[in-house]
Structures are given as C-alpha cells and as structure tokens.
C-alpha positions as CSV (number, residue, x, y, z in Angstrom):
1,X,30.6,11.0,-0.6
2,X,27.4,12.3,0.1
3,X,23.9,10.8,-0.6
4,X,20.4,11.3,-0.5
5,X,17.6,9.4,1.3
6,X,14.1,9.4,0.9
7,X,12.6,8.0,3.8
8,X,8.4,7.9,3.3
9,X,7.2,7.2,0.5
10,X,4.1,5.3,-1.0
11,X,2.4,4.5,-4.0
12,X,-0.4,2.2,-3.4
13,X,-3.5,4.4,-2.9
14,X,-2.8,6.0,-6.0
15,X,-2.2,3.1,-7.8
16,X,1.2,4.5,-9.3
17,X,3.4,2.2,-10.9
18,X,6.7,0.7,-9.0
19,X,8.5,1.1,-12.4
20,X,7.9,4.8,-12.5
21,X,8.6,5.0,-8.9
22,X,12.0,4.0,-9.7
23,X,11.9,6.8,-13.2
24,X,11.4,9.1,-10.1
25,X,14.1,8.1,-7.7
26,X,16.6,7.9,-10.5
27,X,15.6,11.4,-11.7
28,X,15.8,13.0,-8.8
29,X,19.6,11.4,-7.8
30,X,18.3,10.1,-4.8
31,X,20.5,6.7,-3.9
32,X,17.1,5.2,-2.8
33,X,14.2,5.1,0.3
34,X,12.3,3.5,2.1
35,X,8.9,2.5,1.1
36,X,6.7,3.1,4.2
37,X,3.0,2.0,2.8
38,X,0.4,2.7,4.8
39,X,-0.1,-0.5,7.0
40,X,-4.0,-0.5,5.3
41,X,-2.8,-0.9,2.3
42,X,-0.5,-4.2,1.8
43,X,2.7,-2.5,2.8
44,X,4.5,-6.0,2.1
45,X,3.1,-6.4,-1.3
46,X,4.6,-2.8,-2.1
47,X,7.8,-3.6,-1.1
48,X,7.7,-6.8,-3.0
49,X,6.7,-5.2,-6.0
50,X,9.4,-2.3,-5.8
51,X,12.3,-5.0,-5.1
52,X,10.8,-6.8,-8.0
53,X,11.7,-3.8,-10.5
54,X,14.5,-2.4,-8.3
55,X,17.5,-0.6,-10.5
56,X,20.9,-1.7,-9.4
57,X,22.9,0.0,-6.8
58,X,19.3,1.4,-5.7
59,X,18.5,0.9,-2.2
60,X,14.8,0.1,-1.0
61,X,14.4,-0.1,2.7
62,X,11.3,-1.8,4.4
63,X,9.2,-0.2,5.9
64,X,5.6,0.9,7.4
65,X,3.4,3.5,8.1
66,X,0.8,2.3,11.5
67,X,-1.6,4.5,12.7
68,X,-2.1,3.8,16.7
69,X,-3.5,5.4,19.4
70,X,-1.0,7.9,19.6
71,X,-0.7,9.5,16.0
72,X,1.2,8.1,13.0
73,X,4.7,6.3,13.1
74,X,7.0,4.9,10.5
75,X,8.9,1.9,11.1
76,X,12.7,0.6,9.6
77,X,13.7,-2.4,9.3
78,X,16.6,-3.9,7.3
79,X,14.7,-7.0,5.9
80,X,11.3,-7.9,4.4
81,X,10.7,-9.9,7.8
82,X,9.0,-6.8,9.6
83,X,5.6,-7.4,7.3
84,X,5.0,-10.9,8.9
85,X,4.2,-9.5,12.8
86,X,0.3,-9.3,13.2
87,X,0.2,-6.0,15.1
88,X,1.5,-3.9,13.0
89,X,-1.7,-4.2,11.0
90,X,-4.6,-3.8,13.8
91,X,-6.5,-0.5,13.7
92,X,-5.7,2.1,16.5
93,X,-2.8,0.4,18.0
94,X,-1.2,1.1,21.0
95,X,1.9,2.7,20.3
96,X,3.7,1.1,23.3
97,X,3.2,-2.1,21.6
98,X,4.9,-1.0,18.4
99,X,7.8,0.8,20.1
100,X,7.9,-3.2,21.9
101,X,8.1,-4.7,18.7
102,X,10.8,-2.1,17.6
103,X,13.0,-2.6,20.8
104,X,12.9,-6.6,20.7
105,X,13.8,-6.6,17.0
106,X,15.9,-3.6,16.8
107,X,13.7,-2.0,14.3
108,X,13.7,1.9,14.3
109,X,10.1,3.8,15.0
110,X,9.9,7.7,14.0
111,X,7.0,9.7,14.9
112,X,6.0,11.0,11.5
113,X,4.5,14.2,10.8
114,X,4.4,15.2,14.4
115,X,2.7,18.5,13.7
116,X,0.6,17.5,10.7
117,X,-3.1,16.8,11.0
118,X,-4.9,16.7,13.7
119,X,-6.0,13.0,13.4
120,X,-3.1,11.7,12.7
121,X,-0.2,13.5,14.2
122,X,1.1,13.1,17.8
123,X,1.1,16.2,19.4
124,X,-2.8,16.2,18.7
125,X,-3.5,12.8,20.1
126,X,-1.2,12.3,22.8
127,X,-0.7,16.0,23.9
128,X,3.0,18.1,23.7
129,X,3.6,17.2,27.2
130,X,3.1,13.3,26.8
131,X,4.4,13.4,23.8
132,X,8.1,15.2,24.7
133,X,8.3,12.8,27.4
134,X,8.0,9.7,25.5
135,X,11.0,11.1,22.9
136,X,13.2,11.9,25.9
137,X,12.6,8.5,27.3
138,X,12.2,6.1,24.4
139,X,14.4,5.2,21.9
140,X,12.3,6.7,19.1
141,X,13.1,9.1,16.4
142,X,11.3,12.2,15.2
143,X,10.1,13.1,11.3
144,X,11.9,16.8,11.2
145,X,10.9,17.6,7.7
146,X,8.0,16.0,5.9
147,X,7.6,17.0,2.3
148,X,3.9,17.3,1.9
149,X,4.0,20.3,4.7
150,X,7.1,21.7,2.8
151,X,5.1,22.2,0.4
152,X,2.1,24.0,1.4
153,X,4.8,26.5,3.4
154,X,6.1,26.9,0.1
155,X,3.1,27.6,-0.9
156,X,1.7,30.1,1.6
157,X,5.0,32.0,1.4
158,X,6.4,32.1,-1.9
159,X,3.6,31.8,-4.3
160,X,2.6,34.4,-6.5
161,X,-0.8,32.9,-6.8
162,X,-1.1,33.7,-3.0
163,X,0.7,37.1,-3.3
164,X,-1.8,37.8,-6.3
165,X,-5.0,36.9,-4.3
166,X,-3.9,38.4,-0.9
167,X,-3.4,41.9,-3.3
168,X,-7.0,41.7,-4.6
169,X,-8.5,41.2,-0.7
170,X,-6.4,43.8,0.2
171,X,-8.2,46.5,-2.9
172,X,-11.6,44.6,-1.8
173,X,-10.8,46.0,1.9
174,X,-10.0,49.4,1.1
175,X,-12.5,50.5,-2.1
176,X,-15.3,52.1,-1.0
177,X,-18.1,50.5,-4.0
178,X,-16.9,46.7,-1.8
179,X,-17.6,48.7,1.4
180,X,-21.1,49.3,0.2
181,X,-21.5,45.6,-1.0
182,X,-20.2,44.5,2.1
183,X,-17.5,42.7,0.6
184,X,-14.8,44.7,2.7
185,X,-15.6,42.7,5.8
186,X,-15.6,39.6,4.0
187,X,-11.8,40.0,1.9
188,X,-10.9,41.0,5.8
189,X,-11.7,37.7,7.1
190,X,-10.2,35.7,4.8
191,X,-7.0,38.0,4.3
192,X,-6.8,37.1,8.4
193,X,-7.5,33.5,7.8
194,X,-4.9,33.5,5.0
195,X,-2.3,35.1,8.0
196,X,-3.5,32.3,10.4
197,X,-3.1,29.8,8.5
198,X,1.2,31.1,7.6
199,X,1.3,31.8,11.2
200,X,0.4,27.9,11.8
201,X,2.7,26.9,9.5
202,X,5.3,28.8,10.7
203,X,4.6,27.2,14.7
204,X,4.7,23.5,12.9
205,X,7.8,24.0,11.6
206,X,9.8,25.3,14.3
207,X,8.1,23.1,16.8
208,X,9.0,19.9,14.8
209,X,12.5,20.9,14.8
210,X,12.7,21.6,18.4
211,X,10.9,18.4,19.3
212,X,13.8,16.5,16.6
213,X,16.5,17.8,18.8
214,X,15.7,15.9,21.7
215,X,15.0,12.4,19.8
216,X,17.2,10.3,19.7
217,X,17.5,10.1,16.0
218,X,15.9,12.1,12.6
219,X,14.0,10.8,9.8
220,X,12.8,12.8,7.2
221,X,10.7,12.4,4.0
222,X,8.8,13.3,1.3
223,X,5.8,11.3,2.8
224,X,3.7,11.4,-0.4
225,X,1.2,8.8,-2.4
226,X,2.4,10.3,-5.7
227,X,5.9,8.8,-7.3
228,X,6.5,12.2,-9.1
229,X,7.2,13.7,-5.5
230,X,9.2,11.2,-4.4
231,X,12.8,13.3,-3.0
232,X,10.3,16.1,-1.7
233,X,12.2,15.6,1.7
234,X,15.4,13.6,2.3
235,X,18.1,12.9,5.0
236,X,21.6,13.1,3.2
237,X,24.2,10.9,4.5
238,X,28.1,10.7,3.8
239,X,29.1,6.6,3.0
240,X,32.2,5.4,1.8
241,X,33.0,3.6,-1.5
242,X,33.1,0.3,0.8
243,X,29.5,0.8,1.2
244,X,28.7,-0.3,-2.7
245,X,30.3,-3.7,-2.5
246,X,27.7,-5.0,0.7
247,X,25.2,-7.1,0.3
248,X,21.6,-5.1,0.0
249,X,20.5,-6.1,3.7
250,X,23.9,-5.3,5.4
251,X,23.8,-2.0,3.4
252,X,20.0,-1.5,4.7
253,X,21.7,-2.4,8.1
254,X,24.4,0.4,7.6
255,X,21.7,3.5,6.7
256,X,19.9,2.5,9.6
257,X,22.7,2.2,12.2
258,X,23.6,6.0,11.0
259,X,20.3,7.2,11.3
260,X,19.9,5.5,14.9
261,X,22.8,7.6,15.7
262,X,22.3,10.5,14.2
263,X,24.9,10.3,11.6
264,X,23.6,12.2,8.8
265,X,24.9,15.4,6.8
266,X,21.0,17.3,6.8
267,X,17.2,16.8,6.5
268,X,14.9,18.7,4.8
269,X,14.0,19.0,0.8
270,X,16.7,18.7,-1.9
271,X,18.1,21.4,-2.9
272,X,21.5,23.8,-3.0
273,X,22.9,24.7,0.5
274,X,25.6,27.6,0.6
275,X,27.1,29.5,3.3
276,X,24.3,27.0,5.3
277,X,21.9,28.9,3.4
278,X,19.2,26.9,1.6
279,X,17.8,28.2,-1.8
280,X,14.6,26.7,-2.7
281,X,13.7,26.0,-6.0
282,X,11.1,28.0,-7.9
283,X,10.2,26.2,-10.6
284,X,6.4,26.1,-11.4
285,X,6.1,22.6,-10.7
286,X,6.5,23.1,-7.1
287,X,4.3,25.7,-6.8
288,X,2.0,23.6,-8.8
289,X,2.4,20.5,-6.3
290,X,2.2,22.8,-3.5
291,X,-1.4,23.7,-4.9
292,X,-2.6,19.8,-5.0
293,X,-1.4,19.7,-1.7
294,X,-3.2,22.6,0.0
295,X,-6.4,21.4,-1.9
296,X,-5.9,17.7,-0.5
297,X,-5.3,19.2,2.8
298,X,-8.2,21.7,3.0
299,X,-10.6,18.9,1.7
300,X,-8.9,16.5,4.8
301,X,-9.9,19.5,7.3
302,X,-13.7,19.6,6.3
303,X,-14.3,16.4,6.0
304,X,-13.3,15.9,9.7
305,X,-15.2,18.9,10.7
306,X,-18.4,17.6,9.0
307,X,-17.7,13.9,11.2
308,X,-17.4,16.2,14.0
309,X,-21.0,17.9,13.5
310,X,-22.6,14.6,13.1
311,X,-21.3,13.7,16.6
C-alpha cells in the first residue's frame, strides 16, 4: 500500500504548536515526516517536542535544515543522535563537511530548494556547473518539489486574482484617458514583470527536476514554518503491512533506505494522479496560501536588495 511522506517541515519560528502539527499531519493522511528545523532554531528540541505528542503509527523522522557555504541542505537520519555533532550548527558551513558527517554516519543530505532564493539555494551560491558536478559525484540527493514554490506557481498560473489584475493592466495599456496620464507605460511594465516573473518560475521548475534525475536520490517537501501547510509536497512510497509491526527507528531506517535508492511511487504536492495526469486542487485556501507566500517571498527579495545597496 501506498503512503505519503512529508519530508521538510518546521514549526519553530512561528511558534506553532507540536500538537496541531500532528491535527495537520493526521488531516492531511500523511503517514508522517521529517521535522527538518532550521539548525538556528533548536532543531533537537523540535523533534523532542513532536515525539513528545507523537500519534501512534505516525512516523517522525529527524532531521535538519544547515545553511553552509554552498546553499541550504536537509539532513536524515534515523535516530535523535544526529542533533549532538557540533557542526551541524556553525554558521556558513562548508558543505563538504556536512556531506563528511553524512557519509561516516550514513545519514542522507538533499540539497533543498535548489532553485529557490538566491541566498539560500545552490545553484546561486555554488554556480549550475559546480553544483551538477557535486550531484553526479557525491552521494547526495536533490529536493525536486518544494511546496512553498508550488505554491507561488500556483499562484502565478491559476489564480484568478492574477488573471483579474493582469486584465485591468492590460485595459490600462490600451485606453487612451491612461495613455494621457501616463499610466499605459507603467501597466506595461508591470504586465512584463508579471510575465518574467511566470517565465522564472517556469525555468525553476524544470531545472530542479532535470538536476533530480541525476542525484542519486529525491526528497521532496512542503518546506514550510506553518503546520496548516504541512503535506504541501510529499514523496509517496509503497510499504508492506510488515512495515507497521517495526520498531520506530528500524521503520525510520526502512523510509530512508528507499529513499537512498530511489524507491518511491512520486514527489510533488498531494493530490489525484490519473492517466499520469495530475489535477490540482482549487480550493480557495490554496490560492489563499499561495498569496502569503508570494508576499513572504517578495518581502525576502527587497530586503536583500536594500543589504545589497548599503554595500
């Protein structure tokens, strides 16, 4: 039977609680995750808390999210032990050091959000080239579908907020009373800002999946700090009923041995696959979600560009 997985999650820097973390992974039939707090932010009181409260037959995985020199990465591992190494904590790390770690204790390291911003994500830091390399000749995996940037495609495609405002730049541009204003050349601009910014999206989402096909294994998440979004992006697995009677670290040792080799059904968000077709919900609370995101996003971009200035 088949099962979903969420594999980065967080609830920390929002202060949510680990009992409605759980409401959330219950609700959204997910069989568990792994709770990847961001190394900042007491990753191994998180997981203490969540095991603390965990529902039984859940699975909670441990995990962490480090920033290093090299982007953001999310390390596995199928006991609590991982929180007691020192580096995993130090600012900037190098990220040869954490894959070390990961190959002596045969932890698993996935480069997370490998398109995502441009502080944090790979491809940024250590450059497409470097970066390809060190998936083809590492045993690392690659974050293929991260649900935050689900999201905001969902919401630069679908949303009828977005359709409604790209219609009214679009009148701006062609009546003549905004021509006079000078509005025309203004509604232009943003209309091809708007196009840009799809047409990014777009690029980070087929170039993620490329660079996933050449790692040696795929995570995927809904890599959120709010518990109502928790299932956002999930790896589904097929396990057998034998699976249920194991103890909770040989069953955290089971997930991770499929994931290392690639043994999963799909990635990407939940939803109802036919004919390998995907149909995406459209509820309102997506597009809703999809909003907070963009904002959080957009607020992100500027407040690196104004640290940029400064320099």
């Amino acid at each position: 039977m088949s099962y979903n997985l969420d594999l980065n999650t967080s609830f920390r820097k929002r202060k949510q609680s680990p009992k409605r973390y759980w409401q959330f992974v219950s609700k959204n039939n997910l069989l568990g995750t792994a709770i990847t707090e961001d190394a900042k932010l007491n990753p191994k009181k998180a997981y203490f808390d969540l095991y603390a409260v965990k529902p039984k037959g859940k699975i909670l995985i441990p995990g962490v999210t480090i920033s290093t020199d090299s982007g953001d990465v999310v390390v596995y591992a199928p006991f609590e032990e991982i929180y007691d190494y020192g580096v995993i904590y130090e600012d900037n790390v190098s990220i040869k050091r954490i894959y070390d770690l990961c190959e002596r204790k045969g932890y698993l390291m996935s480069i997370a959000h490998p398109f995502g911003l441009i502080n944090n994500s790979a491809s940024y830091m250590m450059g497409l080239s470097k970066l390809e390399k060190f998936i083809k000749e590492k045993n690392v995996g690659v974050e293929a579908y991260n649900g935050r940037i689900g999201y905001l495609s969902y919401y630069m495609y679908d949303s009828y907020f977005l359709k409604t405002i790209r219609d009214f730049l679009w009148y701006i541009q062609a009546h003549k009373t905004f021509k006079l204003l000078g509005l025309s050349k203004f509604a232009n601009k943003l209309n091809h800002k708007i196009d840009q910014k799809s047409y990014d999206m777009v690029y980070k989402f087929a170039a993620t999946i490329k660079l996933s096909q050449s790692a040696n294994f795929i995570t995927a998440g809904s890599g959120t700090d709010y518990v109502d979004r928790i299932g956002s992006g999930v790896v589904t697995i097929d396990l057998p009923k034998s699976f249920f009677e194991e103890t909770n670290i040989s069953q955290n040792q089971i997930l991770l041995n499929k994931i290392s080799k690639k043994e999963i059904i799909s990635f990407g968000p939940p939803g109802k696959y036919t004919d390998e077709l995907f149909e995406r919900s459209t509820a309102r609370i997506t597009k809703l979600k999809a909003y907070d995101d963009l904002v959080y996003l957009t607020k992100t971009a500027f407040k690196i560009e104004k640290k940029e200035k400064k320099k």
